[in-house]
N, C-alpha and C positions, 0 to 999 in steps of 0.2 A: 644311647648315642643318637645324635640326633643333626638332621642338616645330610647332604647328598653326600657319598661315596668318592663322587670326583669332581673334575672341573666342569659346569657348564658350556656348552656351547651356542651360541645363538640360536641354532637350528631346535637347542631343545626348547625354546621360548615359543609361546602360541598367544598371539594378542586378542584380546577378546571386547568386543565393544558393548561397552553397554552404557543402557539408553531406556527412558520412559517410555512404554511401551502404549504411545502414540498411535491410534488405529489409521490407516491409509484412509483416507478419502478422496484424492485425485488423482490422476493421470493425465501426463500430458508428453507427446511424442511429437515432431515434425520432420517436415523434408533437410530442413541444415543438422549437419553432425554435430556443428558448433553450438547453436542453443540445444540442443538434445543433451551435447556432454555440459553446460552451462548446468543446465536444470538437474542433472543426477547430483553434480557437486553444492549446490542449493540443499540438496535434499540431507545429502550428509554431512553439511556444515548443521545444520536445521536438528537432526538427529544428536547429533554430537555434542548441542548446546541441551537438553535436557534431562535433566537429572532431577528429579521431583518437582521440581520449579524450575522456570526457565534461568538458565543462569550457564557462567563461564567455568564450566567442571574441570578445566584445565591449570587454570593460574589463579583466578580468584576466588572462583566457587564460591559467588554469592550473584543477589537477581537483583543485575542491573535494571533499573527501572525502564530508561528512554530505549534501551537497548533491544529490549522487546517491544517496545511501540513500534519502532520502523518495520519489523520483520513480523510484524502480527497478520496481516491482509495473506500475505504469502505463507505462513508455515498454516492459518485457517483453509487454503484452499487445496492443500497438500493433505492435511493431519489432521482430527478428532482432535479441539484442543476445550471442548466447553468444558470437561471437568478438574484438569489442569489449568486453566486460565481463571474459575470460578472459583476452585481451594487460592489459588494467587488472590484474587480480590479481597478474599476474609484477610489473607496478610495484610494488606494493605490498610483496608477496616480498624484493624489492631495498630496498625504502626502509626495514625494520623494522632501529632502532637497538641498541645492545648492551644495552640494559635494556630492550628489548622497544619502547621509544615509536615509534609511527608517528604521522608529521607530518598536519600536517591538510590538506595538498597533495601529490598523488603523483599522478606521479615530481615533485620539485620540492625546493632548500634549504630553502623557507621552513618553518623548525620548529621553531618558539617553543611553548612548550607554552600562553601565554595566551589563544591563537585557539583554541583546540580541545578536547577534552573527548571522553569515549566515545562519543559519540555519531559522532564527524567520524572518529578514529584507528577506531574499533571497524570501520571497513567493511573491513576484512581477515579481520575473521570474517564480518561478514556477507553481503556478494560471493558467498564461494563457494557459502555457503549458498542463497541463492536461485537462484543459476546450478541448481545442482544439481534444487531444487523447480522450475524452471520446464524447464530441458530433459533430466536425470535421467542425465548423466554425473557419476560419483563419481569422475570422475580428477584434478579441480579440487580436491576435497577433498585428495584425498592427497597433493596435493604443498605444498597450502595449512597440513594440519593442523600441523604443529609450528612454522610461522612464527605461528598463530592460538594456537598454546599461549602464546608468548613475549608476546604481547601481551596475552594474559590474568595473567600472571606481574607485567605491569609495571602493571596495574591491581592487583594484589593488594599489589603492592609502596606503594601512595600511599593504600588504604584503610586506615580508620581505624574497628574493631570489624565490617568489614562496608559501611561508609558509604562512598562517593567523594563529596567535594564538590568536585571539579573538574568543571569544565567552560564549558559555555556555555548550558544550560539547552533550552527549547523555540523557540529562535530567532526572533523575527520572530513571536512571538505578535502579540495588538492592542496592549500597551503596550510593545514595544520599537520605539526607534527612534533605529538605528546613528550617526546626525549627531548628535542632542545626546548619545549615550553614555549611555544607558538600555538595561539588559537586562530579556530576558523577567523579568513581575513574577506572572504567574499561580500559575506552577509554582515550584519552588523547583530548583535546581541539586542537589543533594543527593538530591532526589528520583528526578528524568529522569536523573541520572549514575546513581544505583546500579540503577535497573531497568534499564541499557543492560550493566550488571555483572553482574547477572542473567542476561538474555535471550543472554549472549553465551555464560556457563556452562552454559544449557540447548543451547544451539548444540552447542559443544564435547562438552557428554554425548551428543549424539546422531550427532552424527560419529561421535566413539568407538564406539559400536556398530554401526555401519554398516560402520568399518575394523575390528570385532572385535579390540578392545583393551577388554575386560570392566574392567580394572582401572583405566585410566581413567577409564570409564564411569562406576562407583563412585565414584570422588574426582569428578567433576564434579555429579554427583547429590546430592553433599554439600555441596558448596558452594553448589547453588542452593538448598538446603534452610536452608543457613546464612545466605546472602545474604537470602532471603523473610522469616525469622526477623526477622533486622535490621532491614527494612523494615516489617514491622508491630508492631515493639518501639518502635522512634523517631520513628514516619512518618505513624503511624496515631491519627487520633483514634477511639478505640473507644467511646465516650462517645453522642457525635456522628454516628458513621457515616462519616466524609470520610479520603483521605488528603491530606496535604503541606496547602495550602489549600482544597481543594474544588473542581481547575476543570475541567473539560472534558478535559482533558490528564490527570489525575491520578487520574481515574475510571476510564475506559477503557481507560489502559497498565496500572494495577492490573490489572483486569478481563482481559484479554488476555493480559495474564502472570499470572494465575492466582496473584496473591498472595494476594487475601483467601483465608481460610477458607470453607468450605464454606456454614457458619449465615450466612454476611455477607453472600453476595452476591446478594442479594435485595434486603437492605435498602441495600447499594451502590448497584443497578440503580435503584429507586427515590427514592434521592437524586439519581444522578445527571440522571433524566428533571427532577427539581424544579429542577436547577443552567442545563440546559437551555433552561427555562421560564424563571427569573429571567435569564438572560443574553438574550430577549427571541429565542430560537431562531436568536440569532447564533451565527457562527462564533469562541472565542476562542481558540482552539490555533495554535501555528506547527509549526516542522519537524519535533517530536518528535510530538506529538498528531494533526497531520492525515491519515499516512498510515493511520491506523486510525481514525478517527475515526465517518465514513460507512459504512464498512463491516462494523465492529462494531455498531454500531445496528442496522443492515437484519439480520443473520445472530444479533440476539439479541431480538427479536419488536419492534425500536423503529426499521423501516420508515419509519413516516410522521415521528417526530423527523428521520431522516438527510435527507427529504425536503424538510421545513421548512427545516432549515440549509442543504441545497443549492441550495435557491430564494430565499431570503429576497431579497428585491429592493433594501435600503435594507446600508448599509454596516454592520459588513464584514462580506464575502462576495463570492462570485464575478459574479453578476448586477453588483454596484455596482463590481467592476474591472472588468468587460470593458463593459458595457451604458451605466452609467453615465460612467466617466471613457473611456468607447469608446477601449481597449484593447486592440489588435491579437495581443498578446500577454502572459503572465502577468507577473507581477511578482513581486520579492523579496519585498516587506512588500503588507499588507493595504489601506493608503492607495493604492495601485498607483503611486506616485510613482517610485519605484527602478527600478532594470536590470531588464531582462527575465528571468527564472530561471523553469523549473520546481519548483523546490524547496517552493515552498509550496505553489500550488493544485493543479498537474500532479494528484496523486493522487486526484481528482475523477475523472478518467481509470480507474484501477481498477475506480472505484466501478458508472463505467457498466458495464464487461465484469459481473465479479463480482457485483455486487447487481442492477442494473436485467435488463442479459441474462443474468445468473444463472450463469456461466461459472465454475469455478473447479475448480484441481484437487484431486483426495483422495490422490494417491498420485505420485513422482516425476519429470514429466514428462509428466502427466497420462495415464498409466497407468490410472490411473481417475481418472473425472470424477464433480464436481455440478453440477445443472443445476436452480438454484435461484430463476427471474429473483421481482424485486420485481414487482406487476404491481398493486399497492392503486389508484394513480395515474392514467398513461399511459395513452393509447389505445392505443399495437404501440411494440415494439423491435427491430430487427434486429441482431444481433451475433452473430461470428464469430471463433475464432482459430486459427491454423494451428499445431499443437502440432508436435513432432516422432514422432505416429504420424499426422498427419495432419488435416484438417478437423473442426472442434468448432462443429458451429452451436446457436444458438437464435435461435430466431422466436416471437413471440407477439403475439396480438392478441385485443382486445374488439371484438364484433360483436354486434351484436342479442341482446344478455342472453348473450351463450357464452365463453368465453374458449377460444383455438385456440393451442398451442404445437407450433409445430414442431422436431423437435430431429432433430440429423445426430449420428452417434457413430462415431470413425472404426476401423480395421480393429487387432484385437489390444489394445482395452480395453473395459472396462467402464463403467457409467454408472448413479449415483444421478440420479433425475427426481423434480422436488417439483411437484407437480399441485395448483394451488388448488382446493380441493372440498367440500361438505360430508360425502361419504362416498364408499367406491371403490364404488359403484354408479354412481353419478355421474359418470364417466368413460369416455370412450371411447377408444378407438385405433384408426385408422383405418376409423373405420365399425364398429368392433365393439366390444362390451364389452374393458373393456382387461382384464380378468380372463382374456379369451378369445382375449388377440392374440398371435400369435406373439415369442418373444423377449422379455416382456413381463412380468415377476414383481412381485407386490401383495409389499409389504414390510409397509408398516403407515399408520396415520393418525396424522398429528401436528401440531397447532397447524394444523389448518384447511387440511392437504395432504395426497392419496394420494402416495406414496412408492415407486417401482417402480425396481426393479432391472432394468436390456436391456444386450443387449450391442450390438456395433457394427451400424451401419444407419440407416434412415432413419425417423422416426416422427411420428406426427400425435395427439397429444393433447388431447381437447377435455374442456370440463366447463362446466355452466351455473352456477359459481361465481368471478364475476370481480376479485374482490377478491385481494388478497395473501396468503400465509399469512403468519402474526404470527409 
């Protein structure tokens, strides 16, 4: 006989989660309860998305390609992900077709090129790439670079003067929504495909020199010079100031990929703060705009904008997914109705390491660090991440008119530190003039922070100016 005696009850069921066993590599705590609770459900949406590969274990259970590009800066600064991210690459390796197309699922058949766009096929360049900037092995490159070539080749192959308008756009912006069959309407397709044609040819040129293939180098340096051309011949209202339509998405991937001109991007930066303001300091980017979104802001003097949009309490935005329709976990789209996915909000995640505890690296591996926290806000941050030389903290807190930053730097790098202050007089370290503390070098003052160059150790920074640098 076989099968239970009686009736089950709910109570006898025990849910059990399971998950790639992702080693922990950061921590990050602050004074609001709301990004504190923000960032735990980050973490198990994050958790809940792995099952040997990154992918949707729930409904599809295969590995969306683009899917994992947004949410990769943020589940690398949380989780061990170079040997999980590196067996993904070899998929990738495998799955590129004889005209270069990688499917928009891998390892997987389904590859229809109508799902997919540079954005979803392009993470074969861009995988190794970040593998590389977050743990600073270049042997992922070299076995990646000429499969990353082939798929550059098959973009080159379907553009048109420069232009791709394939694809699927910024996904999952505020006005897509996958049941009635509306795509993103902010940004244009056209747009977010040819800066993803871009961004991939600045990739490729910098591999190349890293693998010292000069002559490469050359041709890719060309093409993105050609590529940025295109985009601000057809893309650009010069008139106006905007590209594509003016949204959130279209400001800041300019801006970051450094397409404007040099004279423009002032007057960009200042539209875009206006486009900010008229969107009522909502969020309206999806998968292409949001992983830069917050974090370009904070790292270009516009802190308290990234702060607005990551608070805003009323829909959409993250507060009205998780607090509001009480969300356990993130969602695909902005209504939080859909599956569970990191892909959209997850990179809120980054934003805490990088801008709030100021965490970020400057060189492969974090070889050398910045140590940049936002601090305009919050009362203390604590955040940490375990690089591959070691422990990288910051601590910071407001106390009776001072601000105290603690920072760890770990053994065989270096470390920029940006001290809120009004002058490096103003600054101490450890009980002493930091002018005067060991290990401890004045750089310079900028936008309202001493700037000191240490090397590895342990250090205590204080200064009676509590505000942010801009």
């Amino acid at each position: 006989m076989f099968g239970l005696d009686y009736e089950p009850k709910i109570s006898d069921l025990v849910g059990c989660q399971v998950v790639s066993d992702l080693q922990t590599k950061g921590r990050f705590s602050c004074s609001s309860p709301e990004l504190t609770k923000i960032h735990e459900v980050v973490l198990r949406t994050i958790l809940n998305y792995y099952i040997q590969i990154p992918m949707d274990p729930v409904r599809e259970k295969v590995g969306w390609t683009q899917d994992v590009q947004s949410n990769f800066k943020a589940t690398a600064c949380n989780f061990d992900v170079s040997r999980i991210y590196a067996k993904w690459q070899d998929d990738f390796i495998l799955s590129v077709q004889a005209d270069g197309y990688v499917p928009t699922v891998v390892p997987g058949c389904f590859d229809g090129p109508t799902i997919n766009g540079p954005w979803w096929g392009g993470m074969i360049v861009y995988n190794p790439w970040q593998l590389y900037n977050f743990y600073g092995d270049r042997r992922i490159l070299e076995r990646s670079y000429e499969p990353m070539k082939h798929y550059i080749r098959y973009l080159d192959s379907i553009a048109t003067s420069n232009i791709i308008t394939w694809g699927l756009g910024d996904w999952m912006d505020t006005t897509a929504d996958c049941k009635q069959g509306s795509r993103p309407q902010n940004t244009t397709v056209p747009f977010t495909s040819t800066c993803a044609y871009m961004m991939y040819n600045d990739i490729i040129r910098k591999t190349a020199l890293l693998l010292n293939k000069a002559d490469d180098a050359a041709k890719y340096a060309a093409r993105v010079e050609d590529i940025r051309a295109a985009i601000n011949s057809r893309l650009f209202n010069a008139t106006k100031g905007f590209y594509d339509k003016g949204s959130q998405t279209s400001y800041v991937l300019a801006l970051q990929l450094g397409v404007p001109e040099k004279s423009d991007r002032m007057r960009l930066t200042e539209n875009l703060k206006a486009q900010i303001s008229s969107d009522g300091f909502h969020v309206t980017s999806g998968f292409v705009g949001i992983p830069i979104l917050l974090t370009y802001l904070t790292e270009n003097g516009m802190g308290d904008l990234a702060w607005r949009i990551a608070t805003r309490p009323t829909y959409p935005g993250w507060y009205d997914m998780i607090f509001t329709l009480k969300n356990s976990v993130l969602k695909e789209d902005w209504a939080g109705k859909k599956v569970q996915m990191p892909s959209l909000a997850a990179p809120i995640g980054e934003w805490f390491y990088r801008s709030l505890g100021g965490i970020r690296p400057d060189a492969p591996g974090f070889k050398r660090i910045v140590i940049q926290p936002y601090t305009a806000t919050l009362d203390w941050v604590k955040s940490e991440h375990e690089s591959p030389y070691g422990m990288i903290r910051s601590d910071w807190q407001k106390k009776e008119g001072k601000l105290a930053i603690d920072v760890t730097i770990p053994p065989n790098t270096t470390a920029t530190v940006y001290v809120p202050a009004q002058g490096e007089s103003d600054v101490n370290e450890s009980g002493k003039p930091a002018s005067k503390a060991n290990g401890v070098k004045f750089l310079r003052m900028e936008n309202g922070a001493a700037i000191y160059e240490v090397g590895s150790g342990v250090y205590r920074f204080q200064s009676t100016t509590t505000g942010g640098a801009k």
